[in-house]
MILO-66833 format. One line per field, with one value per residue (C-alpha): residue number from 0; x negated, y, z negated; residue in three letters. Coordinates in Angstrom, 1 decimal. Layout:
! MILO-66833
k [NUM; ...]
c1 [X; ...]
c2 [Y; ...]
c3 [Z; ...]
r [ALA; ...]
! end
This chain:
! MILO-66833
k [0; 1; 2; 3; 4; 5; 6; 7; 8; 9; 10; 11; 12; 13; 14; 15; 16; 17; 18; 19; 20; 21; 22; 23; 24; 25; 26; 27; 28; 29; 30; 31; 32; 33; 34; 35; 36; 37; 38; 39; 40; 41; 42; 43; 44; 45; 46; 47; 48; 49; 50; 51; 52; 53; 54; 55; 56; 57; 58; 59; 60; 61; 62; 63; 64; 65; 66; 67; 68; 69; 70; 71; 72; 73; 74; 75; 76; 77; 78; 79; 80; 81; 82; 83; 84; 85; 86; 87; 88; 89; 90; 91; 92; 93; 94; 95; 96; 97; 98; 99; 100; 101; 102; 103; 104; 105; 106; 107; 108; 109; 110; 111; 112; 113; 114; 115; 116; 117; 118; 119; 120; 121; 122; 123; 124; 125; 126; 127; 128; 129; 130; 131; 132; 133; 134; 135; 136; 137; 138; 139; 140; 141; 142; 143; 144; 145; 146; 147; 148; 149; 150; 151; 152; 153; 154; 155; 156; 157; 158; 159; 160; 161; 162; 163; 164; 165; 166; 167; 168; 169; 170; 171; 172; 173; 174; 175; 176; 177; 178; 179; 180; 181; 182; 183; 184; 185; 186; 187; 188; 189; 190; 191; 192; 193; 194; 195; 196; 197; 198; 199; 200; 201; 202; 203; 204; 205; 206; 207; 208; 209; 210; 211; 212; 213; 214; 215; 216; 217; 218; 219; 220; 221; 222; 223; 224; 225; 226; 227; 228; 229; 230; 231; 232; 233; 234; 235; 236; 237; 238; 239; 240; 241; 242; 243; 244; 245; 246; 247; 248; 249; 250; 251; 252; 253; 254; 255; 256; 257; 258; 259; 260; 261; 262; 263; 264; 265; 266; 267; 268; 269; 270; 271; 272; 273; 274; 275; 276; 277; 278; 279; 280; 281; 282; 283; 284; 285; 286; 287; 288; 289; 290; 291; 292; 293; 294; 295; 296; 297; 298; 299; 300; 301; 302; 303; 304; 305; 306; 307; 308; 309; 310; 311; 312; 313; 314; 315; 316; 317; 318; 319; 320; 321; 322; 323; 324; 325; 326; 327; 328; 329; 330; 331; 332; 333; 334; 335; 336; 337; 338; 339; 340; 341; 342; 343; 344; 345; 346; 347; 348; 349; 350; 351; 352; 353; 354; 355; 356; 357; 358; 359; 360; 361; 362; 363; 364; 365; 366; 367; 368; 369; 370; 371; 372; 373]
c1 [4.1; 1.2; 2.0; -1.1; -4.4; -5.2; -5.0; -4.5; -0.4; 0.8; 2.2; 3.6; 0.9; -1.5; -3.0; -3.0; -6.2; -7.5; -8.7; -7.8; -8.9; -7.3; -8.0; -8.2; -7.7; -10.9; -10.3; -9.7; -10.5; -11.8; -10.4; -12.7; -12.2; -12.7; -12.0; -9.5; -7.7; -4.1; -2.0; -0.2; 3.7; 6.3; 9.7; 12.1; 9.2; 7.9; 4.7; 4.7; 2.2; 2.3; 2.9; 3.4; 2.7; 3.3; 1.4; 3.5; 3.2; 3.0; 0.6; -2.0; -1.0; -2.1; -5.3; -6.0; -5.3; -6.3; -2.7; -2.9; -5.5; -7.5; -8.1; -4.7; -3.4; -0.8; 1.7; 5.3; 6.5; 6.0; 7.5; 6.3; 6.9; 7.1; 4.3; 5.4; 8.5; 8.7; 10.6; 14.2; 14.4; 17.4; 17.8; 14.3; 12.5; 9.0; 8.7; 11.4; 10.5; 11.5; 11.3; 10.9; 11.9; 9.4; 11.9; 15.4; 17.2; 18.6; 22.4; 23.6; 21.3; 22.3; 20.8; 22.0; 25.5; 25.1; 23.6; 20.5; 18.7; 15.0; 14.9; 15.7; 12.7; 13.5; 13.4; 10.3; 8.5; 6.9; 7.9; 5.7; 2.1; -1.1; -3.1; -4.3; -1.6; 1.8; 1.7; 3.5; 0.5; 1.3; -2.2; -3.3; -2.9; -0.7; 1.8; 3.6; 7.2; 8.8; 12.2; 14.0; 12.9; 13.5; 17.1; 18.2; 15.1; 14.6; 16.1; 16.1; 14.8; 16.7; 14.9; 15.9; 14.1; 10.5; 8.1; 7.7; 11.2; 12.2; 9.0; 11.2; 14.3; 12.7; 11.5; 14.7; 16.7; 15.3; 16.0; 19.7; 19.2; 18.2; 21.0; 23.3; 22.4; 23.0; 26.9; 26.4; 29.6; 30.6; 29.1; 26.7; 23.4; 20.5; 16.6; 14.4; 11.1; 8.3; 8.3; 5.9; 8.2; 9.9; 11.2; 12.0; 14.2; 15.6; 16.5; 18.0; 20.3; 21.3; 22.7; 24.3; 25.9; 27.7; 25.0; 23.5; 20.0; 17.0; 13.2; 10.3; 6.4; 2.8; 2.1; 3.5; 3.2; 5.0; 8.1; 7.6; 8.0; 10.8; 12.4; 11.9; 14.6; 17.2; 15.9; 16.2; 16.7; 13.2; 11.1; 7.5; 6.1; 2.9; 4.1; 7.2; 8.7; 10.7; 13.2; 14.1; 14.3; 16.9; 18.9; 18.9; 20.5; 23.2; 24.8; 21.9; 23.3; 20.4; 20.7; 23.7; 20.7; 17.1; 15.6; 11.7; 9.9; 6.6; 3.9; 3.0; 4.3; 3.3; 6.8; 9.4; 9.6; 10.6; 12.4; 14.8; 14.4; 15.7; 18.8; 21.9; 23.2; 25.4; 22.9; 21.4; 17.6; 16.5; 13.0; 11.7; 7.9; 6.9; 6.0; 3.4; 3.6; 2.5; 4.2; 5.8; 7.2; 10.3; 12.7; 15.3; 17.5; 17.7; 19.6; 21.9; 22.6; 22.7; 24.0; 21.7; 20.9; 17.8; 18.0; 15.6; 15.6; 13.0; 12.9; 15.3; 19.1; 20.2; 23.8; 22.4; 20.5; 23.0; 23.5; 20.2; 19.6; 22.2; 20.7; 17.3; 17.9; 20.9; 18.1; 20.4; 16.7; 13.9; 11.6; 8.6; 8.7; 7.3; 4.4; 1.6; -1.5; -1.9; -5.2; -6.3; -6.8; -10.4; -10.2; -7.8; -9.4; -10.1; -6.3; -5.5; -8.3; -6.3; -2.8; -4.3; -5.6; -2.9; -3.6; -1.1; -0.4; -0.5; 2.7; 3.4; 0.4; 0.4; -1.6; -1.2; -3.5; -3.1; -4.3; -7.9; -7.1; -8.9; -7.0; -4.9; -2.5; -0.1]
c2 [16.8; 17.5; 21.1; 21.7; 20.6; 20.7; 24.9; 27.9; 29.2; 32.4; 32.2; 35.1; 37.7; 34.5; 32.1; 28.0; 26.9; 23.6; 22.5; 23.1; 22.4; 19.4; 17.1; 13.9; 11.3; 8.7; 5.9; 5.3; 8.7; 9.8; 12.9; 15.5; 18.7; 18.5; 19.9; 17.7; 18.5; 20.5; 18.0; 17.8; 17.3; 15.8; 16.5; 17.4; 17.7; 21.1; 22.2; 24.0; 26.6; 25.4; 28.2; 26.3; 22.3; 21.4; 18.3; 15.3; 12.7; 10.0; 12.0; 11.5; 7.8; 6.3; 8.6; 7.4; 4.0; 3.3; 1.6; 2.9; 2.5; 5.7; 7.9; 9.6; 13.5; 13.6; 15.9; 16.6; 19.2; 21.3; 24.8; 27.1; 28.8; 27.1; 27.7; 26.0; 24.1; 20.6; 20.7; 20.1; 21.8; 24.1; 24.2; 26.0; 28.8; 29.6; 32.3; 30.3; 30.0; 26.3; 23.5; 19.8; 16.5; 13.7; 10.5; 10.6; 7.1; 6.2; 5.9; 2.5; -0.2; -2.6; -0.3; 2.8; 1.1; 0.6; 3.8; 2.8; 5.1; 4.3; 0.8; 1.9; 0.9; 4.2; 6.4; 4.1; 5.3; 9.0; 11.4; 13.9; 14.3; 16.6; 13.4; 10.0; 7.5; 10.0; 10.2; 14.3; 16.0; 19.1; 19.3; 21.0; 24.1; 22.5; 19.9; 18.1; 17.2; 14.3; 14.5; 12.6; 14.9; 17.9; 16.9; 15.6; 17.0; 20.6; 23.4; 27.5; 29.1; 32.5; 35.7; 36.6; 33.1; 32.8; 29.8; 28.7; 28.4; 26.2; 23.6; 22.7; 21.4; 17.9; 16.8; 19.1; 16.1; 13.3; 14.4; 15.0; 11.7; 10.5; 12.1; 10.7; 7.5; 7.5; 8.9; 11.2; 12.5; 15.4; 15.9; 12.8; 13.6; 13.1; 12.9; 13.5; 12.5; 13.9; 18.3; 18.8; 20.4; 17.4; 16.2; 20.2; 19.8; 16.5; 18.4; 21.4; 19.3; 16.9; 20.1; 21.5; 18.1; 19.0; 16.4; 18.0; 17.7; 17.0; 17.2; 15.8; 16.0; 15.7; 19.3; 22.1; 24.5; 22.6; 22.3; 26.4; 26.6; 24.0; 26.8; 29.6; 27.4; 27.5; 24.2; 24.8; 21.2; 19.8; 17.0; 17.6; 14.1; 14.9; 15.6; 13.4; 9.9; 10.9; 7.5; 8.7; 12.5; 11.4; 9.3; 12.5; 14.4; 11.7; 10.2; 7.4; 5.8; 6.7; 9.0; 7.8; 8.0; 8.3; 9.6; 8.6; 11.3; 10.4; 8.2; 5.1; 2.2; 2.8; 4.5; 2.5; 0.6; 3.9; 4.7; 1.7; 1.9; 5.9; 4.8; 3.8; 0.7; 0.8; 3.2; 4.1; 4.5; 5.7; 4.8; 8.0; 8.0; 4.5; 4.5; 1.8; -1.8; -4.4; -5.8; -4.1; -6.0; -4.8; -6.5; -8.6; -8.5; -4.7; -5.4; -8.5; -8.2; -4.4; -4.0; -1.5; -0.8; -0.2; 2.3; 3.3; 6.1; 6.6; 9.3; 11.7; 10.9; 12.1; 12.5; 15.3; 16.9; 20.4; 20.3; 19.8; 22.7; 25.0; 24.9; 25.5; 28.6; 29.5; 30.5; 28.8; 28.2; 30.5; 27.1; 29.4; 30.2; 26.3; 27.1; 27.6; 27.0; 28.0; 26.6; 28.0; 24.9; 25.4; 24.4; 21.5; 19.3; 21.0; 21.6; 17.6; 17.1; 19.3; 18.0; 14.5; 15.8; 18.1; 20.2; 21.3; 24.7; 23.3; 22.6; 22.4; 22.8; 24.0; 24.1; 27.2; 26.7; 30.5; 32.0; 33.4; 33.5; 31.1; 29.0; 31.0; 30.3; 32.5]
c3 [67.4; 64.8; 63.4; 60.7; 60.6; 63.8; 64.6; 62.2; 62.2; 61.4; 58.2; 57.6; 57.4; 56.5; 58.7; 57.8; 57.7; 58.8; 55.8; 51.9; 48.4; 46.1; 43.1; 44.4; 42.6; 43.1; 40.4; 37.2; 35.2; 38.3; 39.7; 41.6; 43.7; 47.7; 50.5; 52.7; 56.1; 55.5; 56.2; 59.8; 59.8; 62.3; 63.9; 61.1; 58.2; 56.1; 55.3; 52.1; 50.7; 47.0; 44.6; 41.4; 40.4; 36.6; 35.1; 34.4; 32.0; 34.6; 36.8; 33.8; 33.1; 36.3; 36.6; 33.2; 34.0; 37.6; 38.4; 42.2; 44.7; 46.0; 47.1; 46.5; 45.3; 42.6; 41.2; 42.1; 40.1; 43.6; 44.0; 47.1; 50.3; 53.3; 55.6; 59.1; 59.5; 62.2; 65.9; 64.8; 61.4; 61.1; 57.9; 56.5; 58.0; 57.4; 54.4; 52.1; 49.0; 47.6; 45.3; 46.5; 44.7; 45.9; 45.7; 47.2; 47.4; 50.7; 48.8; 49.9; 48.9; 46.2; 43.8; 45.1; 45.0; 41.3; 40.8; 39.5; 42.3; 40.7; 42.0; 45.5; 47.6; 49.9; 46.5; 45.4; 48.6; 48.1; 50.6; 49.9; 50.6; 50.8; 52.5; 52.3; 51.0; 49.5; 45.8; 45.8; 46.6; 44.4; 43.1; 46.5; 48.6; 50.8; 51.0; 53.5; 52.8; 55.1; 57.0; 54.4; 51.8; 54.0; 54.4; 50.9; 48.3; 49.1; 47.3; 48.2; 45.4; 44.5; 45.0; 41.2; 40.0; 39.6; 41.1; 37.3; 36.5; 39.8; 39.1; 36.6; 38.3; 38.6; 35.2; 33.9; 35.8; 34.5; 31.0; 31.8; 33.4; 30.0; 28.0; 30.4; 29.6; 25.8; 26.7; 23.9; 22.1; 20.0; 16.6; 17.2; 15.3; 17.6; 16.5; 19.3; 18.1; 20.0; 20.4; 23.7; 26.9; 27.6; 23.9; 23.5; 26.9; 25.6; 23.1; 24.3; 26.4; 23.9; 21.9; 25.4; 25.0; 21.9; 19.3; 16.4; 17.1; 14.6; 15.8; 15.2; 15.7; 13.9; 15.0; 13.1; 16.0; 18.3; 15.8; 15.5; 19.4; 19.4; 16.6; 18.7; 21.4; 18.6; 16.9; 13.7; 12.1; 12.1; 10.1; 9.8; 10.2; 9.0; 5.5; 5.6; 6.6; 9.7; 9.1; 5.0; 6.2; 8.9; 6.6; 4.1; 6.6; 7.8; 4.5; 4.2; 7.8; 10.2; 13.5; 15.9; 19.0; 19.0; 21.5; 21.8; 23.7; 23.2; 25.6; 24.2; 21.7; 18.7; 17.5; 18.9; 15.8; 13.8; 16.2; 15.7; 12.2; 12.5; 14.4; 12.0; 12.5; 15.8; 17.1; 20.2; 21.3; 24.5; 25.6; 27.5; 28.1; 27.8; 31.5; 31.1; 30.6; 27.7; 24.9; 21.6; 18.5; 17.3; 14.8; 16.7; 14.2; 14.3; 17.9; 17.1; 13.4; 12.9; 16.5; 18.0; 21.2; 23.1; 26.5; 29.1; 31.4; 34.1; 36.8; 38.2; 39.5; 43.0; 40.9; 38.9; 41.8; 42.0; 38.2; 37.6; 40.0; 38.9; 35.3; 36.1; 38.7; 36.9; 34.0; 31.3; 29.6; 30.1; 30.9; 31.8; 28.4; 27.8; 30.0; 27.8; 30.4; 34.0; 35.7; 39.2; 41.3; 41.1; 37.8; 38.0; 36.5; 33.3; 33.6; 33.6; 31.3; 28.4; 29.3; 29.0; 25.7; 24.0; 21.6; 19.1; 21.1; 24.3; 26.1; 30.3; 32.2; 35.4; 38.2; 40.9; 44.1; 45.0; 41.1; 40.5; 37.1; 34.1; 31.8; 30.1; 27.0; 25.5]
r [UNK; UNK; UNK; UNK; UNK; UNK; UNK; UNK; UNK; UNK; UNK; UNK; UNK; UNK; UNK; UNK; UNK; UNK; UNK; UNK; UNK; UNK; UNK; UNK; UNK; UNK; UNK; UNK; UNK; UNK; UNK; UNK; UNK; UNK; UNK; UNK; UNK; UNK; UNK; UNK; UNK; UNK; UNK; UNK; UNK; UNK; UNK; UNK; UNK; UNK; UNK; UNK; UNK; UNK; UNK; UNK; UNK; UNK; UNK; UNK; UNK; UNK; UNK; UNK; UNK; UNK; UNK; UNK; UNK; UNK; UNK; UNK; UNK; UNK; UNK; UNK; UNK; UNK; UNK; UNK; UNK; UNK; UNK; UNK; UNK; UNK; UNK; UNK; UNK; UNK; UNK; UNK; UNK; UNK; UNK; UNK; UNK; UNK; UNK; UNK; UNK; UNK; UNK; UNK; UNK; UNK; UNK; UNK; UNK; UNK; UNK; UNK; UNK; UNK; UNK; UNK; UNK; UNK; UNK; UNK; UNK; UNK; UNK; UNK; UNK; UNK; UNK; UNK; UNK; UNK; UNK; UNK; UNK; UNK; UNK; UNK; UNK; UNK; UNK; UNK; UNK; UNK; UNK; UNK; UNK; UNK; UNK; UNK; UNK; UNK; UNK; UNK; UNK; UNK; UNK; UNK; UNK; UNK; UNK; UNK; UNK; UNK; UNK; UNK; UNK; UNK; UNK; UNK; UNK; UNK; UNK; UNK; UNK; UNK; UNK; UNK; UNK; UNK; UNK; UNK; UNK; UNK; UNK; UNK; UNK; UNK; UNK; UNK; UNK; UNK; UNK; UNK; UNK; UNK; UNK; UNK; UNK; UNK; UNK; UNK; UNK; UNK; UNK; UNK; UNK; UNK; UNK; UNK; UNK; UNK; UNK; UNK; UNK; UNK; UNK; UNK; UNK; UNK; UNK; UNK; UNK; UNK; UNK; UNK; UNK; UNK; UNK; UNK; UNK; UNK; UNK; UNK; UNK; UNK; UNK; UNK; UNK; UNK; UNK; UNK; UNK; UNK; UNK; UNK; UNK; UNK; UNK; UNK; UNK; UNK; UNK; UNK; UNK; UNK; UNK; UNK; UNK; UNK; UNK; UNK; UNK; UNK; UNK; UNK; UNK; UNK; UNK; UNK; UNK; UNK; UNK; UNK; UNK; UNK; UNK; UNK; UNK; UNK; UNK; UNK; UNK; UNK; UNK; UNK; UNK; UNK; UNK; UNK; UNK; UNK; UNK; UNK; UNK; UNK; UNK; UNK; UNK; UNK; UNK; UNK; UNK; UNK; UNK; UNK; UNK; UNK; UNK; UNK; UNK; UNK; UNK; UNK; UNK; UNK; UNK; UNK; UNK; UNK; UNK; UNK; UNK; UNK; UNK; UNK; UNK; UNK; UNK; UNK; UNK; UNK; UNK; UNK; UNK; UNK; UNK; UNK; UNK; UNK; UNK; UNK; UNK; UNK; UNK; UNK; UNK; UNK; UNK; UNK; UNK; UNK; UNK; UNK; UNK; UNK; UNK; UNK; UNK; UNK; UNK; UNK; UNK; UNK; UNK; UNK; UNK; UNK; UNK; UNK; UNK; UNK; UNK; UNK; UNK; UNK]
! end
């Protein structure tokens, strides 16, 4: 039975309304404000109030590139209260305050088996929407989360953790995804190139791993925020050759794993060249197709090896959880702009755009506020 969008519930001391503001994404580089119904939900689904949505990389990437048909609303870094819960939900109540993951495998599919949970049609299918086709839907006032979602990607925020913190537990899994993936061990010395919020998490988690970590970015400022997390080794690569300075630092051999946190191509090639021979490099944020050269004999004679990691692991769900509420980072402390939804697009406009003091943008449907940084 349709829930929302058809009548106003009491939320709490606030009604739902029948309709709700959203960017909607129209098109390549098209992405306007409207109003839109507040989506209904089913048996066993949640509507959630959203408090908090941060801007992802590949949020930006198919706006910019017009990969998916539209018209559709993005973002899933989605923390909020719940605002009306569907007949047979036990679980949730209306007034809980959570986060929600927006792919959850469906655990025994060939890829499932083999834990490669990203290649699971079920995760490949969106459960979570704020209307038209699912895409996460965070960029709204409202979104509706389905029953499969409900039961396996919804997490009770604690009263003593803020919305900002828990918006985190998502991307904060796909990096421990990624460090999972290069079986780090003790001692290693790791070179995350690339300082925005999710090279300084790659980072942060690579030294909870035990690695000795060196950074790396064009911008000055973001290597003085990356400091200010306790990263202290750091190359300037706007006054220095990133590959020599990491070769200084390691006997002339090269990092044991590179880790490339930055979108695009253009750097995979130093990136090999930064590993030592042996080495590891992960491929993080090169979400979008095309073709790269690299040096094969880089990967057969001097035995290196090239890694990708894309999206979150169901296997690091509660870890991934207990980091992020357990405050072992203060990750609001990487938000550096929060947009109303009124101005959402200026808000995807600048983290499509970064600028050397920006870091995670969020967007929060229920602020009156401007853009602010700090």
């Amino acid at each position: 039975m349709a829930i929302a969008g058809q009548f106003a519930i009491e939320e709490g001391k606030k009604a739902i309304p029948s309709a709700m503001f959203a960017a909607v994404y129209r098109g390549m580089n098209d992405v306007r404000l409207e109003t839109v119904p507040v989506p209904a939900i089913a048996a066993g689904e949640l509507l959630v109030r959203v408090h908090t949505c941060g801007i992802c990389g590949t949020d930006l990437k198919k706006i910019a590139t017009g990969s998916h048909s539209a018209p559709r609303i993005f973002g899933h870094e989605t923390s909020g209260t719940v605002a009306a819960v569907g007949a047979g939900v036990s679980e949730f109540h209306e007034g809980d305050r959570v986060v929600v993951f927006h792919h959850i495998p469906c655990g025994h599919c060939y890829y499932c088996r083999n834990k490669t949970f990203a290649q699971c049609d079920t995760y490949k299918k969106v459960g979570c929407t704020a209307g038209f086709e699912p895409s996460g839907g965070g960029f709204a006032e409202y979104v509706r989360v389905m029953d499969w979602i409900v039961k396996r990607g919804t997490v009770r925020i604690p009263h003593t953790v803020s919305f900002e913190q828990a918006c985190f537990v998502e991307p904060v899994n796909t990096c421990m995804k990624g460090i999972d993936t290069l079986r780090l061990q003790q001692g290693e010395t790791v070179l995350v190139i690339g300082q925005g919020p999710i090279g300084i998490m790659l980072s942060l988690l690579a030294k909870r791993a035990g690695a000795r970590v060196v950074t790396s970015d064009l911008y000055g400022e973001r290597l003085t925020i990356s400091k200010s997390f306790g990263l202290g080794l750091s190359i300037d690569a706007s006054h220095s050759n990133v590959t020599d300075g990491v070769r200084e630092l390691t006997d002339g051999r090269g990092a044991d794993a590179v880790i490339l946190a930055v979108a695009g191509s253009g750097l995979i090639r130093s990136a090999i060249d930064a590993a030592r021979p042996g080495g590891r490099v992960l491929l993080f944020a090169q979400t979008v197709r095309g073709e790269v050269t690299i040096d094969p004999a880089s990967v057969c004679v001097d035995e290196k090896t090239l890694l990708g990691s894309y999206s979150a692991s169901v296997e690091l769900q509660e870890e991934s959880v207990r980091f992020v509420m357990g405050r072992e980072i203060e990750l609001e402390r990487l938000i550096s702009h929060r947009f109303p939804l009124s101005n959402s697009i200026e808000a995807l406009h600048l983290a499509a755009h970064p600028q050397p003091d920006s870091m995670k943008i969020v967007i929060q449907p229920g602020s009156q506020a401007e853009g602010i940084s700090k």
